[in-house]
C-alpha positions in Angstrom: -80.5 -130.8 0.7 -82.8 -130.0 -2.3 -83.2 -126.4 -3.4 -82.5 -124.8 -7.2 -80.9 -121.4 -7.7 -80.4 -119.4 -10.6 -77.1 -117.8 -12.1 -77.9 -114.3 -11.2 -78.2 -115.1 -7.9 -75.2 -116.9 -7.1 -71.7 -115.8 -6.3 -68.3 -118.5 -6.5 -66.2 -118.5 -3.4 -62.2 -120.0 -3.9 -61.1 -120.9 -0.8 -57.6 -120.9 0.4 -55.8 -122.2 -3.1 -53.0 -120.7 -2.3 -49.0 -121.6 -3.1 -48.8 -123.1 0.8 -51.7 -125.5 0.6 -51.2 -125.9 -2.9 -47.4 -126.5 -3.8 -45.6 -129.6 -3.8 -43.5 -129.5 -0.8 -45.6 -126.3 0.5 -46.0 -126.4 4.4 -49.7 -127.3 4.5 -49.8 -129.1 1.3 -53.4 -130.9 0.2 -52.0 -132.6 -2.5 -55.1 -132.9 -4.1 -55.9 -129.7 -4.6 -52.7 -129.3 -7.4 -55.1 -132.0 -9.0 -58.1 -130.0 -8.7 -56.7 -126.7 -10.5 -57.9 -127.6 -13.8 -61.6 -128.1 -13.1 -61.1 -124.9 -10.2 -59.4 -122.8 -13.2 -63.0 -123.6 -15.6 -65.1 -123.1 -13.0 -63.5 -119.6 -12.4 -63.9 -118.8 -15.8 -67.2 -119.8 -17.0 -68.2 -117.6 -13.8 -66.4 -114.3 -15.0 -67.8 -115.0 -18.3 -71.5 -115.5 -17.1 -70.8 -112.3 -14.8 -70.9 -114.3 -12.1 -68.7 -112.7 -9.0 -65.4 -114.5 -8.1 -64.1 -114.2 -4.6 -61.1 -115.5 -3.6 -59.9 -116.1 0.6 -56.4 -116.7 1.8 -55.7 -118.0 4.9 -53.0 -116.4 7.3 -51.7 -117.2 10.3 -50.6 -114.5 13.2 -48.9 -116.4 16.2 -50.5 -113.3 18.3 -54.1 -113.7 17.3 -54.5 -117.7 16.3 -53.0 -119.4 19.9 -55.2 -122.4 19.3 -55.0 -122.4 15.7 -51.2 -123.3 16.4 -52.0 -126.1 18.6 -53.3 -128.2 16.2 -51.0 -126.9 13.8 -47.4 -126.3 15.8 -45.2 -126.8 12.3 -46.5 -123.4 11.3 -45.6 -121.6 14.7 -42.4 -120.2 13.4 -43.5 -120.1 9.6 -45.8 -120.3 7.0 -49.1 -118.6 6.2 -47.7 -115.6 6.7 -49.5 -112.3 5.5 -47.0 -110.9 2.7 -45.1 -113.9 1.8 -45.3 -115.8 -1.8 -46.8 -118.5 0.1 -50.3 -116.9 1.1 -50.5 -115.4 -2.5 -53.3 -117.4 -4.6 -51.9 -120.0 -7.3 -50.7 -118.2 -10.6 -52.8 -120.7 -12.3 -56.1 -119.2 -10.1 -55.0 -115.8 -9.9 -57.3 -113.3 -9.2 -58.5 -111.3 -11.6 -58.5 -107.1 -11.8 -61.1 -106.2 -9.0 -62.1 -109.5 -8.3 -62.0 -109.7 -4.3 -59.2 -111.5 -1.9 -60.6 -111.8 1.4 -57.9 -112.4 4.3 -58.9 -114.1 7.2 -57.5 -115.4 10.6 -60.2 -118.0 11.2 -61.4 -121.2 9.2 -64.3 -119.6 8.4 -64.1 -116.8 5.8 -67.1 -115.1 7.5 -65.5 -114.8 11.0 -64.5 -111.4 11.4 -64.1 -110.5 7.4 -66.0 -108.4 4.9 -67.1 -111.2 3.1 -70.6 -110.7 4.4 -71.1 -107.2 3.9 -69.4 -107.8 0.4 -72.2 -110.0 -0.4 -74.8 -107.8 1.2 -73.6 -105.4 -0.8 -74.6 -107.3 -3.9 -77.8 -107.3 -3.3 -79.6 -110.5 -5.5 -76.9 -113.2 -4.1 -78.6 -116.1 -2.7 -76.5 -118.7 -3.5 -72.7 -119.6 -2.7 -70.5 -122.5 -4.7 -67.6 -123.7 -2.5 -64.6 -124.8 -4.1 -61.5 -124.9 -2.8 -59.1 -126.3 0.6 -59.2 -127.8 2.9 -62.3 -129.5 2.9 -63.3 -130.6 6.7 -61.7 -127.2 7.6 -62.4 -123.8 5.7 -64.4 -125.1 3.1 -67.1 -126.9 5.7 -67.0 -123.8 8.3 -67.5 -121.6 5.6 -69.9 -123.5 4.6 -71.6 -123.6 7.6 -71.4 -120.2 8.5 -73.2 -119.8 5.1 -76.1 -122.0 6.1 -76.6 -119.5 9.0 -76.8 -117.0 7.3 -79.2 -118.1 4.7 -77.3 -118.6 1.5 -78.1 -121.5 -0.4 -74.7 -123.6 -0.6 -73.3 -125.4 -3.3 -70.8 -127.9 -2.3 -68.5 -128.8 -5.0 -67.7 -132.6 -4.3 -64.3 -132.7 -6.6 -63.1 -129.5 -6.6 -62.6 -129.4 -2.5 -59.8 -130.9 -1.8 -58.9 -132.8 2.0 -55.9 -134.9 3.1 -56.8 -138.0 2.9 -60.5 -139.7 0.6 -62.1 -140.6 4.4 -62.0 -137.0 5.9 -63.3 -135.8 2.4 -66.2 -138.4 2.3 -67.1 -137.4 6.1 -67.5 -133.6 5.5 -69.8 -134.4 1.9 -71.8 -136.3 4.3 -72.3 -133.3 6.5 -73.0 -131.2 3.7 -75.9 -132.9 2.7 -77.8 -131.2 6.3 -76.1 -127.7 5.0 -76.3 -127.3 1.3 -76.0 -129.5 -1.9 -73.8 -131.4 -2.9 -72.7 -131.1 -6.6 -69.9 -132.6 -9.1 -68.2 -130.0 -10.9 -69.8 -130.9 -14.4 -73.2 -130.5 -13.1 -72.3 -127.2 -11.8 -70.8 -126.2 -14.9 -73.8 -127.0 -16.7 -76.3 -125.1 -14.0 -74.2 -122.4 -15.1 -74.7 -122.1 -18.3 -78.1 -123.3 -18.2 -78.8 -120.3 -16.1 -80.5 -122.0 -13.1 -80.2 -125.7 -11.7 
């Protein structure tokens, strides 16, 4: 998809890079999105230093509230994504920032029952979302999706999502070209600082 968007317009959502999809040996582990923390970690700051808003989502699982959720993923039925555990905190090397938002949902999507919409509402001029983030065919596509519906322009960073293995990743860029744009990490940088792109 073809569009432009300007800086002022746009808001950066992280999702999920937290210390259990994240860390080596983590129960979900993506282990490219470790590799992807350098590129995440200048995106995040060229944004806070173009006042561009940061927010973050972490994913939690609840065994009462996500039955099918478990299904697919039964290795997590006794542990891991757990709300107040180290391992749904964000990266150190992401962390957020003072009153920068963390958005914790229950669903793939980070507008399914959240306040992320009503956040951005609330911002008034934001038109625009860049995904970054994991897992790629998971939150970071039905995020993106559910951003589509609701008429935000979407950015889709190409190398700073991260999926399991190169053909599930290539599948899901493929998909976002019907939902938003498609865009290296570079280019977006550069966008950025140009002020529009």
């Amino acid at each position: 998809m073809n569009f432009t968007f300007t800086r002022d317009k746009t808001a950066l959502l992280v999702i999920d890079m937290q210390n259990d999809f994240v860390r080596a040996g983590a129960i979900m582990e993506v282990p490219q999105a470790k590799e992807q923390l350098p590129d995440i970690a200048r995106l995040i700051a060229t944004c806070r230093r173009l006042d561009v808003p940061v927010i973050y989502t972490v994913h939690e699982t609840d065994p009462a509230c996500c039955p099918l959720e478990l299904l697919a993923f039964p290795h997590l039925k006794d542990a891991g994504m757990r709300r107040g555990t180290e391992g749904v905190e964000v990266v150190a090397k992401l962390a957020p920032a003072p009153g920068e938002t963390v958005i914790h949902k229950h669903r793939f999507s980070a507008f399914y029952q959240t306040e992320l919409e009503l956040i951005l509402r609330s911002m008034g001029a934001v038109d625009t979302l860049i995904i970054c983030g994991t897992v790629t065919n998971i939150c970071c596509e039905a995020t993106a999706r559910d951003a589509f519906y609701r008429d935000y322009k979407v950015i889709f960073g190409d190398d700073i999502c991260s999926a399991l293995t190169p053909e599930i990743h290539s599948a899901t860029l493929a998909n976002m070209e019907i939902f938003g744009r498609v865009m290296n990490c570079e280019d977006i940088l550069a966008a950025l600082e140009q002020g529009q792109g």
